[in-house]
Phi, psi and omega in degrees: 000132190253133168251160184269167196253175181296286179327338166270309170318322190283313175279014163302292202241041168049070147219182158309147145346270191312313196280037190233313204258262222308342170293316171270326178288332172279006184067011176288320170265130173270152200214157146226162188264124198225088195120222179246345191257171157256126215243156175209116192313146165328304215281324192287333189260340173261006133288339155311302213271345202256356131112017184303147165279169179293107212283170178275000000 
């Protein structure tokens, strides 16, 4: 299983870097941290677009 980086993600659902990371500080996309960056599992970004909250 491959995870997306905040950049991919962002061009996934056409937005910025940034607003991909303000998205994860608001705790609407769940991430985890690999490193220093945040990865974000398929299942996580497609419960995101399909408007799910975010699981703990």
């Amino acid at each position: 299983m491959e995870l997306f980086t905040l950049a991919e993600v962002a061009e996934v659902l056409k937005i910025s870097k940034l607003a991909a990371w303000q998205h994860v500080r608001k705790g609407n996309l769940k991430s985890y941290r690999v490193g220093r960056q945040h990865r974000v599992f398929p299942q996580d970004l497609q419960a995101f677009i399909r408007g799910e909250e975010a699981a703990e």
